[in-house]
N, C-alpha and C positions, 0 to 999 in steps of 0.2 A: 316321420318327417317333422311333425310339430314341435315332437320334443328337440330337434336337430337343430331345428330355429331359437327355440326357447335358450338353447345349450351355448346358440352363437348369440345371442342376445347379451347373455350372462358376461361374455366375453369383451364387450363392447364397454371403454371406455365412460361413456354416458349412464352405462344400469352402475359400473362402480360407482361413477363419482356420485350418484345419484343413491346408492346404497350406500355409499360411506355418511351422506347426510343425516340419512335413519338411523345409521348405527354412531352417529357422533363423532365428527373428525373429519369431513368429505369438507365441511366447510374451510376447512385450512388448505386444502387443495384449491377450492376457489379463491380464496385470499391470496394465495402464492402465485396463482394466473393471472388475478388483477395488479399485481406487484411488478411482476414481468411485463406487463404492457406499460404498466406507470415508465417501469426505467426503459424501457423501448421506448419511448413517447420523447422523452428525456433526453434519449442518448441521440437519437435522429433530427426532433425537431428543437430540440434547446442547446444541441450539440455540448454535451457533456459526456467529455473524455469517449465519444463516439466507437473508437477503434476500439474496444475493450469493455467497453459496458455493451455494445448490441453484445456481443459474443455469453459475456456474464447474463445479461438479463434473457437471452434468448436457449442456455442453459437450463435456466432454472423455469422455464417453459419448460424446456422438455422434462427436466424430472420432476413436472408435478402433475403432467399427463397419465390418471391410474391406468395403469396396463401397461405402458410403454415399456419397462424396464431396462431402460436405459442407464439408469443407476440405482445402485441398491444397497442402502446404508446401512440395512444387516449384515451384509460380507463385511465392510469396514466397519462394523463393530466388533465383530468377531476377529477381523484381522489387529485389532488396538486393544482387545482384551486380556490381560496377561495371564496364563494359564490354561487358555482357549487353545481349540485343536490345532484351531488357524490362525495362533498367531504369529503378525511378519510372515506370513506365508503369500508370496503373489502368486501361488502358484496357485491357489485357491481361490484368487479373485480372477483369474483368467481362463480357471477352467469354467467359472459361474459366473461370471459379470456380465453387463453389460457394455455396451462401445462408449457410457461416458465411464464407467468403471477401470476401462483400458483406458484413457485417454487422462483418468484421473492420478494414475500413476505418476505419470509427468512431473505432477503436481505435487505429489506424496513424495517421490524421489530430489523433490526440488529440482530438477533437470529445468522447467522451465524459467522458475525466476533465472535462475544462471546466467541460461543460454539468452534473457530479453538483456542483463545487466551488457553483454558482450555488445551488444547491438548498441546501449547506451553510452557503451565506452567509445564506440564507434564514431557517436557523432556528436558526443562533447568535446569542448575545445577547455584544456584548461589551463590556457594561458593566463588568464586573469587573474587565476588562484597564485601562479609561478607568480605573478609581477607583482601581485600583493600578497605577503605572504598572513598578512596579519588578517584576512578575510577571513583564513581557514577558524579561526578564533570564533567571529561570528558563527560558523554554520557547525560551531561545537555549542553556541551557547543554544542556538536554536533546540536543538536536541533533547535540552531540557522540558521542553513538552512532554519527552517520550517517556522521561521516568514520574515525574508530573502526575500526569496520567494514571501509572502504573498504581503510586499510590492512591490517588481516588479510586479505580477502581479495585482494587485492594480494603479498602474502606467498604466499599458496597456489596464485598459479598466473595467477587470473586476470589479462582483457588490463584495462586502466583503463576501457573502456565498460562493460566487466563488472561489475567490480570497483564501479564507481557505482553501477549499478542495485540490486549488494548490500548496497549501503550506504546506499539511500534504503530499507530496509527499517527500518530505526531510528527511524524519523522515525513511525512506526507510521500511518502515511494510505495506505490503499488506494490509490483514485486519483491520488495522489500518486506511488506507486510502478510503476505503471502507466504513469503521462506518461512518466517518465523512463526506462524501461524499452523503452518503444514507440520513444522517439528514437534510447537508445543502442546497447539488446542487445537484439531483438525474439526473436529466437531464446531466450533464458531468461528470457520473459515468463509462461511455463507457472505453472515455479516458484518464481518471484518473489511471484504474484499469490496462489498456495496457500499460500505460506510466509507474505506480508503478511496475509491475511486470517483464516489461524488463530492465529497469536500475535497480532491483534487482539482474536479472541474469546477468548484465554487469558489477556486482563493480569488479569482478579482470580486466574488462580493461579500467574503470573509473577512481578506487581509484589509481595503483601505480603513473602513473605522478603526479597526486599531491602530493603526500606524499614525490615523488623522490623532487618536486621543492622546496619544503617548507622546510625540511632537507638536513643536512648537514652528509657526509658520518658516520664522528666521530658523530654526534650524534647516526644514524642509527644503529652504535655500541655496544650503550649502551647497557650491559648485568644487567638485574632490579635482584635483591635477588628475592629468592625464598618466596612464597605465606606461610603461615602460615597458619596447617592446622586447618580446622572450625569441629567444635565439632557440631554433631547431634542435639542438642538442639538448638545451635542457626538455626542450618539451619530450626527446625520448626517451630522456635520464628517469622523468618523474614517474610514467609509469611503473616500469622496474624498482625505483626506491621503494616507493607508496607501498608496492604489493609485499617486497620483504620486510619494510618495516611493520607494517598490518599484520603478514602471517607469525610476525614474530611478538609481538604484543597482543594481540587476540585471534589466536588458531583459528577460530569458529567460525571469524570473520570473510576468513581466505575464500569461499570457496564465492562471493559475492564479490567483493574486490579483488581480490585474482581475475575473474571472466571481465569486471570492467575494465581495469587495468589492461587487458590481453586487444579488447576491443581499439582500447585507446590508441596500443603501440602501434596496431594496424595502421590507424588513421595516418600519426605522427610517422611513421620509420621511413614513409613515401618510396618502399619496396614492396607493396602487397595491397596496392591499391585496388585489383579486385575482390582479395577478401574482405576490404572494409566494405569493398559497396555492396557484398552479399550480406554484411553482417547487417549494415544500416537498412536493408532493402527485404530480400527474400526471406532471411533468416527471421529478423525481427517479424514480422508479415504472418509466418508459420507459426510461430511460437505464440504469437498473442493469440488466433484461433483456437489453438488448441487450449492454451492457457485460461482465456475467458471462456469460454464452454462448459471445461470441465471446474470451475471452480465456480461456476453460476451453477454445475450441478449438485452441488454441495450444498443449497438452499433449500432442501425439499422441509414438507410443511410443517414436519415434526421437530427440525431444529430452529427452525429459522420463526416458528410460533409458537416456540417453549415456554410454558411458565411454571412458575415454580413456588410453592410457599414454604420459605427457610424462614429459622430463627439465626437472626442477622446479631452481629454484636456490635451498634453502633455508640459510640462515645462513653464506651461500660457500660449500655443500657442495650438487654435485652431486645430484641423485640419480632414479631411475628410478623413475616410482609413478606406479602404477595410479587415475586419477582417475575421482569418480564427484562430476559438477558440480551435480545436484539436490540429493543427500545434504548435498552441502558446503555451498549455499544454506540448505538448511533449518538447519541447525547457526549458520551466521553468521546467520541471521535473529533466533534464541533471542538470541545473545551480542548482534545490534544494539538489542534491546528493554531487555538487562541494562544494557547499559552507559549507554542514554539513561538511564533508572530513577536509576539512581546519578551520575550526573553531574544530574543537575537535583536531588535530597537531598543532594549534597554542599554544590553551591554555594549553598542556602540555607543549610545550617549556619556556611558561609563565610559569610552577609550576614551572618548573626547577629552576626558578631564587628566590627559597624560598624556596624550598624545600632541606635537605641534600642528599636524597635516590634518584639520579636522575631518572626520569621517560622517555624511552625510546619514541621520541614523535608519533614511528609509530601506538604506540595501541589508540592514540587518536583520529584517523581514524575509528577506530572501535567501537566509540561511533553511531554510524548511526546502525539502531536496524537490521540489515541483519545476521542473527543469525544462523549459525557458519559465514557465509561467510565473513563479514569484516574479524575477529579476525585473521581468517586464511590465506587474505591476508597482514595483517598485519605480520604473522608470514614470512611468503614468503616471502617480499621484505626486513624483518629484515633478513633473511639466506642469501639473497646474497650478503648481508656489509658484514656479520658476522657467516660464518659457524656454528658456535660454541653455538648461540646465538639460544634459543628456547621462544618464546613471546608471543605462543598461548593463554596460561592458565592467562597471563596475560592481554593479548587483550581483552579475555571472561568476565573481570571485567566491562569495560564499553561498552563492546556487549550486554550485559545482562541490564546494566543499560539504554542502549538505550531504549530498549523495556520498559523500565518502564516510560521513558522520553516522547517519544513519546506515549506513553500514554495519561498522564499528560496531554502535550501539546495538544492535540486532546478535554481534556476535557476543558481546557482551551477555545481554538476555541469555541466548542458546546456552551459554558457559556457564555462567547460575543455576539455569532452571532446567534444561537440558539433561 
């Protein structure tokens, strides 16, 4: 009987985590439970990005609970191994995995980002982008964060799969970051997906210093003419173009603007009004669940507390450092949201100088695809140059074209590196 107890003891989450300390390593299990309560803490009472961080941070609770096995990053090693029993084999993670292991697939299949883009398409309006067309301009130039990025962190070590997924962090689209993530580095999908979804929920206290640096008050002034309004037809022309002219210049792209696009027609065709509201509603709702769960399970302590000591080749010099790849994500995530920020305010103040209709440069912040969020801190720090001055409707031109930018740009990545 003694030994029966001693045998159920052994079993118990507390003698692991408590023998993992002894044997060196239990400490990162507790580091990754105090992590999850930070971004629980976060996501509830500072409400950042709420719908999808409890789900992510509550995730990665569960897989750092020892014993749980609820995920287990041995099958997906073995499943991404080339020449491994099991590789590409699901049929090996669903005979041995766990329920975030199923639920991971989702993820791995890209099925979810997809199916959240269709729900996006659903309940953006992109009129603003029809009326102006030259917005789309800005939330291309935005984008240049992403490749930005790419090469810093390309500088610092990382391999080029890497190095992409940290540079689709610029592009500031969760799901976006996610797809390309899942293709190229699923292994730093952890803090990819923490890193994209809290500088989402930080651009009102990211974006206004720069926009405040980069402008000048009389520019911030600028009051744009009013939008010209877009007739029904075009608006259901544009989905249809967008997605053929997308699958037809970047294949990779389709399967991301395609589902937005499909979401959109819904809205616009005002034939299938119940499917928009399942897409905008139940469907979206479903999908984040499961999406933030399993890719909050994808944190567990051994990736998400990696360190490493490489011989780095910085500026032809040699040299011997201590790398820590989460840290350095997070750091390049801040720099890919700055630099999209000011490449999309630059290059309007650049239209300015050719164009006659001046473009007010704060909406060019809002080329970074954070959908309403930029536009409407764009709107915000234009009211307090300009009481008078309303910029949302126009910010939404290349808010909207972000999300198609960042797209693009993703399918671009996949088709390189892929």
């Amino acid at each position: 009987m003694l030994d029966a107890k001693i045998e159920f003891l052994k079993q118990t989450g507390f003698y692991l985590l408590g023998a993992g300390f002894i044997a060196d390593g239990g400490w990162k299990y507790a580091v990754m439970i105090a992590v999850s309560l930070v971004l629980l803490y976060l996501a509830i009472k500072k409400q950042f990005e709420p719908l999808l961080l409890i789900g992510i941070a509550f995730g990665m609770l569960l897989t750092n609970l020892p014993g749980a096995g609820l995920y287990n990053q041995a099958l997906w090693d073995a499943f991404m191994t080339e020449g491994s029993a099991h590789y590409h084999d699901y049929g090996y993670i669903l005979a041995n995995g766990g329920l975030l292991d199923f639920l991971y697939i989702g993820v791995k299949t890209c099925i979810y980002p997809c199916l959240i883009f269709i729900g996006i398409g659903a309940m953006t309006d992109f009129g603003p982008l029809i009326s102006n067309p030259k917005s789309l301009l800005l939330g291309a130039a935005a984008q240049v964060g992403i490749f930005a990025t790419f090469i810093g962190a390309k500088f610092l070590g990382f391999t080029g799969l890497e190095a992409a997924s940290v540079g689709i962090i610029g592009g500031a689209d969760g799901p976006t970051a996610i797809f390309v993530t899942s293709k190229l580095a699923p292994h730093i999908l952890g803090p990819i997906a923490v890193a994209a979804y809290s500088y989402m929920a930080l651009v009102p206290v990211i974006q206004p210093p720069i926009m405040k640096l980069l402008t000048t008050k009389k520019e911030r002034e600028i009051v744009m003419k009013p939008l010209r309004e877009v007739s029904k037809t075009e608006k259901i022309l544009f989905p249809i173009v967008v997605t053929i002219f997308v699958a037809l210049l970047v294949p990779s792209a389709t399967p991301l603007v395609g589902c937005l696009m499909l979401g959109n027609l819904w809205k616009e065709c005002g034939v299938a009004e119940r499917l928009c509201k399942t897409a905008q509603n139940e469907l979206m709702n479903i999908v984040t669940i499961f999406l933030g769960i399993s890719v909050g399970a994808t944190a567990t302590a051994g990736t998400f507390l990696n360190t490493t000591r490489e011989i780095v080749n910085i500026g032809g010099t040699k040299i011997n450092m201590l790398r820590l790849p989460t840290l350095e994500i997070i750091v390049l995530g801040v720099v890919a949201f700055g630099v999209a920020t000011a490449c999309g305010i630059l290059f309007a103040k650049l239209m300015n100088l050719f164009t006659k209709n001046k473009i007010n440069p704060l909406i060019g912040s809002a080329g970074v695809s954070a959908v309403p969020m930029a536009a409407r801190v764009s709107q915000m720090v234009g009211q307090k140059s300009n009481p008078s001055n309303f910029l949302l409707m126009h910010a939404m031109g290349p808010n909207v074209a972000g999300v198609i930018g960042s797209a693009i740009a993703a399918g671009a990545l996949i088709a390189i590196f892929g």
